[in-house]
C-alpha positions in Angstrom: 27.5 -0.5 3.2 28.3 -2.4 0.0 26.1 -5.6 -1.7 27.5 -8.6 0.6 29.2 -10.3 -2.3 31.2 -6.7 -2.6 32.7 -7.4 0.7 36.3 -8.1 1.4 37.1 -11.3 3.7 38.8 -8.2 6.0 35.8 -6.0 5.6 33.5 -9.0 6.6 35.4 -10.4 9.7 37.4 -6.9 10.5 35.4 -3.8 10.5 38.7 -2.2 9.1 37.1 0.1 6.8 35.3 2.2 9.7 38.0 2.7 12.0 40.0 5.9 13.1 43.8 5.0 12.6 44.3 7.7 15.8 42.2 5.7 18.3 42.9 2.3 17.0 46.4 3.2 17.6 45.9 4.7 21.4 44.0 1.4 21.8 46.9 -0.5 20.3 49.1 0.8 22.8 46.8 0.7 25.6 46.0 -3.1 25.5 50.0 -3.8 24.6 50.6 -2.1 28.1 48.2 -3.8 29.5 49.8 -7.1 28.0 53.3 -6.5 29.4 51.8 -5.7 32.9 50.1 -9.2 32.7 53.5 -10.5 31.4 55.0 -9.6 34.0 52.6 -10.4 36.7 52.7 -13.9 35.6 56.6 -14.5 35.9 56.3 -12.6 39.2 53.6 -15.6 40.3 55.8 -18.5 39.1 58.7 -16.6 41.5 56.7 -16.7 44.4 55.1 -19.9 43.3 58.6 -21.8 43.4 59.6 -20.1 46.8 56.4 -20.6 48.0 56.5 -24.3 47.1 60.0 -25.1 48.7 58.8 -23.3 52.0 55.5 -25.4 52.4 57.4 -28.5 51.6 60.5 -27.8 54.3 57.4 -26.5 56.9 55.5 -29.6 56.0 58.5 -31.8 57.3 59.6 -29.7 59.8 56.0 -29.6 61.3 55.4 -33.2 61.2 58.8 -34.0 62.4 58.6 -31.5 65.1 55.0 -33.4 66.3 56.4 -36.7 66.6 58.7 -35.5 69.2 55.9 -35.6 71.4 56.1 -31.5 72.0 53.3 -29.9 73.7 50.6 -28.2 71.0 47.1 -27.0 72.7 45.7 -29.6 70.2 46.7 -33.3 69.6 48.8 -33.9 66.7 46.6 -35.7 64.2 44.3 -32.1 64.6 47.3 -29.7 63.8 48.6 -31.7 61.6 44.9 -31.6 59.3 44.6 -28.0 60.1 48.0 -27.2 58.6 47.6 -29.5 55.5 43.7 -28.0 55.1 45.6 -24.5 54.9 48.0 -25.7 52.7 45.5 -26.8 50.1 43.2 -24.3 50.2 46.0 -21.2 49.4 47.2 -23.8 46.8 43.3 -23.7 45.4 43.4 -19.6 45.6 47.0 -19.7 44.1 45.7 -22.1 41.4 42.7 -19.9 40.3 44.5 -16.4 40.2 47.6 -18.0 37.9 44.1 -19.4 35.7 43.2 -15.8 35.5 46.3 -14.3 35.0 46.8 -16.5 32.5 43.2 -15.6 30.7 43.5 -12.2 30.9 47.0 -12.3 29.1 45.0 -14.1 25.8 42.7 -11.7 25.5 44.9 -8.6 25.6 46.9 -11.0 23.1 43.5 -11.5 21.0 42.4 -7.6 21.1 46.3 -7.3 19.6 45.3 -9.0 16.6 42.1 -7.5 16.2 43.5 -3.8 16.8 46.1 -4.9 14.4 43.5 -6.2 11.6 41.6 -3.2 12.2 44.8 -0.8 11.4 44.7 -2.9 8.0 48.2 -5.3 9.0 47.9 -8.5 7.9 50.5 -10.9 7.5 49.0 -13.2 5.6 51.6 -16.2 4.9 54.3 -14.5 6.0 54.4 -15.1 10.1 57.9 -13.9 10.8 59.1 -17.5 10.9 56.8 -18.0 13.9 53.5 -20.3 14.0 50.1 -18.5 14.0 49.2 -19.2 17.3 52.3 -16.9 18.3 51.0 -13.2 18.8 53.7 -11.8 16.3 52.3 -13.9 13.4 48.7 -14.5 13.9 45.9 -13.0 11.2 42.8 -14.5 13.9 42.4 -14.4 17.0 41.1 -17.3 17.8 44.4 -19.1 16.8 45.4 -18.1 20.4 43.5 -20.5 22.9 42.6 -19.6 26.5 43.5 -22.9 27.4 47.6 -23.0 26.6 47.9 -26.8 28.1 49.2 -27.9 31.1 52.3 -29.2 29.6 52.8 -25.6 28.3 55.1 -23.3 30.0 52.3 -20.8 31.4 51.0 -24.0 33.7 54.9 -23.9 35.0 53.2 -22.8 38.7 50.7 -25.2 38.6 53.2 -28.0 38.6 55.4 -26.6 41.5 51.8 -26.5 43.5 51.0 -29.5 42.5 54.4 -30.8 43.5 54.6 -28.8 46.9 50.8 -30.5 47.6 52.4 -33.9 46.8 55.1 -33.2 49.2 53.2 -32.0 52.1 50.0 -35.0 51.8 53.1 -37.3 52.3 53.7 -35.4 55.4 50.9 -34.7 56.8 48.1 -36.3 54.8 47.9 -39.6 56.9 46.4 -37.5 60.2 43.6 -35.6 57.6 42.9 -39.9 56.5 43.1 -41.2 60.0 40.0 -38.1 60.9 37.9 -38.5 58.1 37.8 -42.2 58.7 36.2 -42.0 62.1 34.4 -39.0 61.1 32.6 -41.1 58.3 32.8 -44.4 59.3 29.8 -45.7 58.3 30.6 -44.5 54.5 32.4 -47.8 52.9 34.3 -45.2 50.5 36.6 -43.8 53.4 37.3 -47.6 54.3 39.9 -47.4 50.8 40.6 -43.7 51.6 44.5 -43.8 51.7 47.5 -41.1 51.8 48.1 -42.1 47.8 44.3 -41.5 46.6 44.5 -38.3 49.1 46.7 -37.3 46.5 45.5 -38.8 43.8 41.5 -37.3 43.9 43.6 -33.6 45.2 46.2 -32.9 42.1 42.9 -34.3 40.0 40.7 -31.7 41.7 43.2 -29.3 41.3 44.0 -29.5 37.4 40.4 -30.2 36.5 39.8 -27.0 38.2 42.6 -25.0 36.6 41.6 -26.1 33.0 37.9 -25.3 33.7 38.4 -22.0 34.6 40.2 -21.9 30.9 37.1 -22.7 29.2 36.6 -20.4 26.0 33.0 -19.0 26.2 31.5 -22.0 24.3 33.5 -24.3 26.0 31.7 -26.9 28.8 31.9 -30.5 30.2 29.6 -31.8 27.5 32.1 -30.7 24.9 35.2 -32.0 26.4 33.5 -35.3 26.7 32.6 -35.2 22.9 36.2 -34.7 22.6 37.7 -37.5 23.9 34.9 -40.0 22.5 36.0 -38.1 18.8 39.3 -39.0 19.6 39.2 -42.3 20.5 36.4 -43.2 17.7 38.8 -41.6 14.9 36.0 -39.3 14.2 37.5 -35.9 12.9 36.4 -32.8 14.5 37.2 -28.8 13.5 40.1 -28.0 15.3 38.7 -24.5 16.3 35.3 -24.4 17.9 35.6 -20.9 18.9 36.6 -19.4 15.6 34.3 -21.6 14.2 31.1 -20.5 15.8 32.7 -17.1 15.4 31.8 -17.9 11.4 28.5 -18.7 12.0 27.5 -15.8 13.6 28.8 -13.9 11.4 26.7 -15.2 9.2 23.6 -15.2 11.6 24.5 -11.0 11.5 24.9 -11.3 7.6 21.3 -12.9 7.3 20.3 -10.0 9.2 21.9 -7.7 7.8 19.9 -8.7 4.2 16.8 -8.6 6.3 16.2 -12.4 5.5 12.8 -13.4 6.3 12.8 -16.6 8.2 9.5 -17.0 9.3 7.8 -19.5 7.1 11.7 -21.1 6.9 11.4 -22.2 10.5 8.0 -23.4 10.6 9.1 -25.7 7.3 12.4 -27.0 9.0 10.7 -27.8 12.4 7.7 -29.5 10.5 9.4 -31.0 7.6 12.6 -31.8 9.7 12.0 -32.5 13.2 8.6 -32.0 14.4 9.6 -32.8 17.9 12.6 -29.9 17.9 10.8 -27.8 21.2 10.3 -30.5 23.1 13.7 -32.5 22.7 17.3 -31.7 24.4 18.9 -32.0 21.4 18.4 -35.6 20.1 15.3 -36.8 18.4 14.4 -39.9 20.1 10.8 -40.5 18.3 12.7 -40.0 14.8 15.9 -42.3 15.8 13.0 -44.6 16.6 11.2 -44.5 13.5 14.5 -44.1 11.5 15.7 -47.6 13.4 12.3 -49.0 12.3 12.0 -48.1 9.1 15.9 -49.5 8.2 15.0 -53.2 9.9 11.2 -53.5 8.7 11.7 -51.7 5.1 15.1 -52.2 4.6 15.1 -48.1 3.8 17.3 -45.6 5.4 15.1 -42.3 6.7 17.0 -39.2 8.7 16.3 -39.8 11.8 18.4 -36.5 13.0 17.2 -33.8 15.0 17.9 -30.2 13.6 20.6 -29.7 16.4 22.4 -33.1 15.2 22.2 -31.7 11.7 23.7 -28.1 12.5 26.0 -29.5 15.0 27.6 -32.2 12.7 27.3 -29.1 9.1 29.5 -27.0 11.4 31.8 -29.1 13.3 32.6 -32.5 11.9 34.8 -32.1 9.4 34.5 -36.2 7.6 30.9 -37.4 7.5 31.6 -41.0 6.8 27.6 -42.8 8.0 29.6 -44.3 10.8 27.7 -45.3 14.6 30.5 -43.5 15.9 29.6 -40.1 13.9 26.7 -40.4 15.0 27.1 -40.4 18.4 29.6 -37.7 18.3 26.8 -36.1 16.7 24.6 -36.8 19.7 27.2 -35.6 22.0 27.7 -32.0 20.2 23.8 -31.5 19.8 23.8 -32.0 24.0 26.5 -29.6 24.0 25.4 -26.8 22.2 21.9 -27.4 24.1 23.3 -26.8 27.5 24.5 -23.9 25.7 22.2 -21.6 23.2 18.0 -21.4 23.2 16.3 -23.2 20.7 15.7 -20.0 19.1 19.2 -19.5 18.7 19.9 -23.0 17.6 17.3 -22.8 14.7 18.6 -19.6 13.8 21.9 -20.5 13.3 21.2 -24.0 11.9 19.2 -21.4 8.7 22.1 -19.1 8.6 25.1 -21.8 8.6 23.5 -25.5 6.8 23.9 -26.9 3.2 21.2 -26.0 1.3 22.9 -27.4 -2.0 26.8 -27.7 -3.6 28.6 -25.1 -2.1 25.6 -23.3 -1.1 24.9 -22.2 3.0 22.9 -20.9 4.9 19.4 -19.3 3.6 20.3 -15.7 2.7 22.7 -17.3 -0.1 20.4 -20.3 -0.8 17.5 -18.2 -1.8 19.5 -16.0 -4.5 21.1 -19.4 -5.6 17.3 -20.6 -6.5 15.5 -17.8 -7.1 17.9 -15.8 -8.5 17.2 -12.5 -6.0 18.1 -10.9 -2.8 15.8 -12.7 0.5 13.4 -10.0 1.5 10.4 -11.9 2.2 10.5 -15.0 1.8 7.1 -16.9 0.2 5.8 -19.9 1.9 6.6 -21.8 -1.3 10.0 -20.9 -1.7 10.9 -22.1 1.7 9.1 -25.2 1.6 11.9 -25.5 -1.8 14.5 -24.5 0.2 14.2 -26.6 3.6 13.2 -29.7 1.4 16.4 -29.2 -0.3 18.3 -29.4 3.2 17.1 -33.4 3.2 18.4 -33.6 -0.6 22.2 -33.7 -0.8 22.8 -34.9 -4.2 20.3 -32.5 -5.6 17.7 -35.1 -7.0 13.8 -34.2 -7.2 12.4 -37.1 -4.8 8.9 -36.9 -6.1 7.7 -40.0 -3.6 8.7 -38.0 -0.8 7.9 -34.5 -1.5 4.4 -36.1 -2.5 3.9 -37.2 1.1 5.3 -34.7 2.6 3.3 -31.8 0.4 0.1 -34.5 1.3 0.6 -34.3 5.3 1.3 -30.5 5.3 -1.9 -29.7 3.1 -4.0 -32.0 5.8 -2.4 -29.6 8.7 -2.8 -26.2 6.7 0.9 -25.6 7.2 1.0 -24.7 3.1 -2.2 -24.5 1.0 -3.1 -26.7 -2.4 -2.0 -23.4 -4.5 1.0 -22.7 -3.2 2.1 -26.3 -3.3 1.0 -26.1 -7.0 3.5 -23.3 -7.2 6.2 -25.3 -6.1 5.6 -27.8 -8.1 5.6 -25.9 -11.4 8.8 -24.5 -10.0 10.3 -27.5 -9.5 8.9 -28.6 -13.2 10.4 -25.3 -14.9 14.1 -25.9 -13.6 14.3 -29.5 -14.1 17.7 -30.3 -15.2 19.1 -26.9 -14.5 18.3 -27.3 -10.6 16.8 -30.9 -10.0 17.1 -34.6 -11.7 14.6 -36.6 -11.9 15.4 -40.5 -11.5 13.4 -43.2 -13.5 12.0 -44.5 -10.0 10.7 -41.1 -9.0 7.1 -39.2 -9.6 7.8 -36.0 -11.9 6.9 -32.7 -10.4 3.6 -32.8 -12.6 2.7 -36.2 -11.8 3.2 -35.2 -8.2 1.2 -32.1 -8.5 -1.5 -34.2 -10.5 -1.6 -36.7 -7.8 -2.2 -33.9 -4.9 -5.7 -33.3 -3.2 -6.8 -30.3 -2.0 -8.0 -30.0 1.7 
């Protein structure tokens, strides 16, 4: 395989340039088949859906009506009554679930379309036949296709006619289930406000909640749909993608491999220079918040105060970062997220592969060519204290004062020795100007250096 920077954008994301044209085209045809049976199997449900439907709703009435009569049943009516409705809802629950995964395995035969198709070497760039790219005809990525189509789309089609038909028959028959769980429960004060109108309320809840959960893309949980709507409603812009998205960063995680970048002095720097407390957190730094809080009331100084899941989280997946409170606690919100979802070992990896080290440059296989000018390989303990120091430096200044204190506490550990902060230094010193600025209110890298004690 070619240098990295050789690489096509198809040759990165598509592995286009290895694959037989005879068995991507078998493939081709294979999951097209396979899409068509799913087509099909889906209209066939929203058929039987809508007969199904109209049949529980006459039975419902009929039932109820037939009851009231005062005809004989071997069990009294508010007990048939609950049984039938309990039936009722729990085929509506099974129906629910197999239209959810109908419904998912038509997206991915969609998804392994695209990818067949990219792999073939079609690509329809800008032209999408006059159809938007989350339409299978048009689409380049396959992630433009969500599992999750809506529930006002026209795939959720059956879910309303259950959800209507389970409307219709709690009207029926819901007040016997109410009347029973009240002097089941009595003693519970929530059953005293349990009523045929929240039956149905808490059931077509239940039921939708449960139909879009079982739409959740792989990276997809409650923690994220929460962070959501607290983006939405706080104006704070998020990527409109979060599968394709992460899709990016591990591609990148496989590039860093791939050049055999050596991370191991990296992460000890990032965790000790960034957030000392990163094992033992879920995700936000409450010691550095703390710290960062006191510091900006007592010395009128702003410090980070972000963990190193806050940091990746809001590199990757907030798209404005305006120093807002309600960034930041979307921030908060996305580093719980990805918590529940990767290992810290995962998180830190990716946070390396994927962050700003400086303009235009991420993630540490492309950092360390942009400052030392070669391929990673291994990586010296001086160049990555450079490199993750740079992470806290956005506008590409040498902040003598801090690297001073920083270089002073990591000597007293023995996380980095008096040499090879002495190297640094006389890095830092030689590309002044071409790499760094110096402010007036700053120490000088030899000043800095000067200044330094040796454990």
């Amino acid at each position: 395989m070619g240098d990295a920077d050789s690489l096509t954008l198809g040759e990165r994301y598509y592995p286009n340039h290895s694959l037989e044209r005879d068995i991507g085209l078998a493939e081709y045809e294979l999951a097209s088949q396979r899409l068509s049976n799913q087509n099909q199997a889906l209209s066939w449900s929203t058929n039987v859906s809508s007969i199904i439907a109209t049949i529980i709703g006459f039975a419902s009435f009929k039932i109820s009506d037939h009851i009231s009569k005062g005809n004989e049943f071997p069990l009294t009516s508010d007990e048939l009554k609950s049984l039938f409705l309990l039936l009722i809802l729990f085929i509506s629950y099974m129906a629910t679930s197999h239209i959810a995964n109908l419904i998912k395995s038509q997206i991915f035969s969609e998804r392994k379309i695209i990818i067949i198709r990219r792999m073939l070497g079609v690509s329809y760039g800008e032209n999408t036949l006059v159809l938007p790219n989350w339409r299978i005809e048009g689409a380049d990525n396959p992630f433009s296709i969500h599992l999750n189509p809506g529930i006002l789309s026209h795939k959720a089609f059956p879910i309303w006619i259950i959800l209507a038909s389970n409307t219709v028959s709690i009207i029926f028959l819901g007040g016997a289930l109410v009347d029973f769980l009240k002097i089941k429960w009595n003693s519970n004060p929530f059953f005293g406000y349990l009523n045929n109108t929240a039956l149905i309320i808490f059931w077509l809840s239940f039921l939708v909640i449960s139909f879009r959960r079982q739409l959740n893309e792989a990276n997809e949980n409650f923690w994220l749909w929460i962070t959501k709507v607290v983006a939405k409603f706080s104006s704070v812009p998020l990527v409109k993608n979060f599968e394709q998205k992460i899709y990016h960063i591990r591609l990148d995680i496989a590039e860093m491999h791939r050049l055999k970048t050596d991370t191991r002095h990296l992460r000890t720097f990032a965790v000790d220079i960034e957030d000392k407390e990163f094992f033992d957190h879920k995700g936000i730094n409450w010691k550095g918040v703390s710290r960062a809080l006191f510091n900006r009331l007592t010395r009128g100084k702003r410090s980070g105060g972000s963990s190193i899941t806050q940091q990746f989280c809001r590199s990757n997946f907030i798209t404005e970062l305006k120093p807002t409170l309600s960034r930041k606690l979307v921030e908060m919100l996305l580093a719980k997220w990805i918590e529940h979802l990767w290992s810290k070992e995962e998180i830190l990896e990716a946070y390396l592969a994927s962050v700003r080290f400086d303009k235009g440059v991420y993630g540490a296989h492309r950092a360390h060519k942009h400052f030392f000018q070669d391929h990673p390989g291994e990586i010296e303990k001086w160049e990555s204290f450079i490199m993750i120091e740079r992470l806290g430096n956005i506008r590409g200044l040498f902040l003598g004062n801090r690297i001073k204190e920083i270089l002073e506490g990591q000597i007293d550990r023995g996380v980095i020795s008096f040499s090879e902060a002495k190297i640094a230094l006389n890095f830092y010193d030689e590309f002044t100007n071409e790499l760094f600025e110096i402010t007036p209110d700053q120490l000088s890298p030899m000043e800095v250096c000067r200044e330094l004690k040796p454990c």
